[in-house]
N, C-alpha and C positions, 0 to 999 in steps of 0.2 A: 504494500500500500504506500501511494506517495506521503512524504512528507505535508502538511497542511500549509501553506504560506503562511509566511509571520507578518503578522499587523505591521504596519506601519503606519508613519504622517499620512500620507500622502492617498494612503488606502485608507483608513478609518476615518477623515474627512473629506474621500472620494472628488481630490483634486481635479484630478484630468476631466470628471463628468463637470466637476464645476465651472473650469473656467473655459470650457466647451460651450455653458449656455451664452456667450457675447456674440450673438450672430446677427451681425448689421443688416438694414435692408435696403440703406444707399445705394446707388450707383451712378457714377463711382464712389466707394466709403467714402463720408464724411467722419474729419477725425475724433469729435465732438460727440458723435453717435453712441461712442464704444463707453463716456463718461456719464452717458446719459440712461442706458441702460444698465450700469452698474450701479448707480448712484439707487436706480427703481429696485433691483433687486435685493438690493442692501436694505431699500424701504422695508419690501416681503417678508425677508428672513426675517427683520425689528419687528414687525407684525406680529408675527409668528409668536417670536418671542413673547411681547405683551399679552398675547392672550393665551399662552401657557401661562404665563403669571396670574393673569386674573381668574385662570380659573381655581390656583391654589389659594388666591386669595379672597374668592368667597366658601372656600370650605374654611380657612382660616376664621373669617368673621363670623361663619355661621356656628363654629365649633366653640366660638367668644374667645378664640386664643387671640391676644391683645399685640402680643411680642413679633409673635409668628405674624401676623397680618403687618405689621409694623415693617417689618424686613423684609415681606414682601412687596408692597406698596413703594417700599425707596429704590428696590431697583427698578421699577417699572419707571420712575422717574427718573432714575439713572437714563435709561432708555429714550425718555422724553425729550432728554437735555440732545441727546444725540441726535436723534430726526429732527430736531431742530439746526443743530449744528450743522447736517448734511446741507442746508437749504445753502450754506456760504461756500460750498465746494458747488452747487449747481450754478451758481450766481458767477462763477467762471466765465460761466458759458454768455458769449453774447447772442440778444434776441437775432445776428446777422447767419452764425452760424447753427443756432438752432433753425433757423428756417431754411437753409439749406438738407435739412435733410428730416424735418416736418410733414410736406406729402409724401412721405415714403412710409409713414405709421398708419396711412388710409383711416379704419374704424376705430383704433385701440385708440382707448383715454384713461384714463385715472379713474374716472370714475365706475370701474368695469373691477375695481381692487377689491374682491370680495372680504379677504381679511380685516380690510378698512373698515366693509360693510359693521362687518362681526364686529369689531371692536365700538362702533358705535351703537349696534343694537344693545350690548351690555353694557354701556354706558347709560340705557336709556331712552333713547331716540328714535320716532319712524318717520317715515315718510315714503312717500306714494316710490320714488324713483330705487330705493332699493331693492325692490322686485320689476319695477318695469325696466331697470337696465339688465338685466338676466333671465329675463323672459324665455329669449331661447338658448338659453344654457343650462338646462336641467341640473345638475350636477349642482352646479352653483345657487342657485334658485330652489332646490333639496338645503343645501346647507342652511341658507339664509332665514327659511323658515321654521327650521330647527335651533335655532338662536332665538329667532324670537318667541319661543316657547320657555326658553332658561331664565334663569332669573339673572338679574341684573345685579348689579357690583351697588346699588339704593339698598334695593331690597335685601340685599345681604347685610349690608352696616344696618338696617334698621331691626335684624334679626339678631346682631350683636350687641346693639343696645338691651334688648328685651333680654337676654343673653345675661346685662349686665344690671339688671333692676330695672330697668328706666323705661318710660308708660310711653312707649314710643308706639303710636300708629300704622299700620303695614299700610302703605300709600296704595292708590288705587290706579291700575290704568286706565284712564279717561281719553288718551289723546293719541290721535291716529298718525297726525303729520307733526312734526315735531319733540318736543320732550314729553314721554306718556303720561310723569306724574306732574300735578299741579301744585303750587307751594301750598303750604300744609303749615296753617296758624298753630294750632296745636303742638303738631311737631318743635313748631320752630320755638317754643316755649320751653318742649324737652330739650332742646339743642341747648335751649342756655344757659339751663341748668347742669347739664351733661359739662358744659364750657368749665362753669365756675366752681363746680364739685366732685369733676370724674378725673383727674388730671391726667392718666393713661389713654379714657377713650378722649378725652382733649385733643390730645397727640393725633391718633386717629381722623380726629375730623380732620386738623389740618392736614395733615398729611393728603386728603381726601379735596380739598383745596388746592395742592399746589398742582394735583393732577387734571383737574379741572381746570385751573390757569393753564398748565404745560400744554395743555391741548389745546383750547385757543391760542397759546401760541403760536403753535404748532402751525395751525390753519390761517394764522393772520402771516405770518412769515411768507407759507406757500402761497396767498394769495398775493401778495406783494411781489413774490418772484417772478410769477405766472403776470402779472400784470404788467415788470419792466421786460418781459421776454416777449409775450404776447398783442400788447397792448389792452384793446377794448373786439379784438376778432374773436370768434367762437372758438370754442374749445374742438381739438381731435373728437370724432365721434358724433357732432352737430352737440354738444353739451354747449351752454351758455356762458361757459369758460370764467372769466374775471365777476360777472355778476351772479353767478351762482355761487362759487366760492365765497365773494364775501359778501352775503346773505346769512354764510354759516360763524359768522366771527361772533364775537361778543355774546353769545348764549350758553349762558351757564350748566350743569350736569346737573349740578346738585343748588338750586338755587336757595332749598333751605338753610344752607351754610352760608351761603353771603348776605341771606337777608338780617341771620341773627347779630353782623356787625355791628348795625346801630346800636344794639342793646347790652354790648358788651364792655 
């Protein structure tokens, strides 16, 4: 019997398949192309990442381990700081040679990033266009609605609160286009006592804030980007490019955590 081949780098992070997937569609390549598809892939995998994290980190808050969600929650913002940071490596690129090799993406847009989808449905969020851009992508459109069956990274803290004594209300989804739960008087009353008496889930909430910020960063960055590359033309795909992106800025996750600042 042959010997079994020994692991290596290069085979246990299955190099050659990886940097096999940078396959231009210029012609002739534009050299711009190869930064531009690296930079999306690098998005996916951060994807990826993030929502293996969240989903450790609503068995965390549902189990009311405090520590455990704590450590979870800062690398996913670790994470945040990055896809943010990618947006100054794409801002290389000027709007002249991105559009040199722009009609060569025909249909594909960003907004087709299922994982993105996912990561915003447990955040929270619906709306009409995350099934209508995957309409004929069964697979994708399989995924999608099996997300929005799960529970959400709300409803999880609101099950660690109760977890933790605290007469916190399980929000209700009312809302089809946009953020499903509505701000929540009530709650936001346990929030502010949670604030000034829980100093562990404290922690928690903010921590649950800066992810909430990281991501509107996030999105106000990439719409910024997408606006000095683009201008005011339509996105790849016929998407409404710069005015739908930032449609999505300045809308909070959890808006009963920002509301409780005045009271604090």
């Amino acid at each position: 019997m042959a010997a079994s081949k020994s692991l290596t780098y290069s085979s246990y992070l299955k190099i050659d398949e990886l940097l096999s997937l940078q396959q231009c569609k210029s012609r002739p390549e534009e050299h711009d192309e190869t930064l531009f598809i690296i930079i999306h892939q690098t998005y996916e995998l951060w994807f990826r990442q993030i929502l293996h994290e969240i989903g450790k980190l609503r068995e965390d808050m549902n189990a009311g381990n405090t520590w455990s969600a704590i450590k979870t929650i800062r690398r996913v913002l670790t994470i945040m700081k990055t896809l943010v940071g990618q947006v100054d490596i794409l801002e290389t690129m000027t709007p002249l040679s991105f559009n040199q090799f722009r009609k060569f993406l025909d249909n594909s847009s960003g907004f087709q990033s299922v994982q993105f989808r996912e990561m915003e449905i447990l955040c929270g969020l619906r709306f009409p266009l995350m099934k209508e851009a995957h309409k004929e992508n069964i697979p994708a459109l399989t995924t999608i609605k099996a997300r929005m069956e799960e529970q959400t990274i709300w409803e999880a803290f609101c099950n660690y609160l109760k977890k933790h004594g605290h007469d916190i209300q399980q929000p209700e989804r009312v809302n089809e286009k946009g953020l499903m739960f509505e701000p929540h008087e009530h709650n936001q009353q346990v929030l502010v006592h949670v604030m000034q008496n829980d100093p562990e889930a404290a922690l928690l909430c903010e921590l649950l804030v800066d992810y909430d910020e990281g991501l509107q960063e996030w999105r106000y960055r990439h719409v910024k980007m997408v606006e000095r590359t683009i201008g005011t033309k339509k996105g790849t795909g016929g998407s409404d490019g710069v005015e739908y992106l930032r449609s999505t800025t300045h809308k909070p996750i959890f808006p009963d955590l920002w509301a409780i600042r005045a009271q604090l």
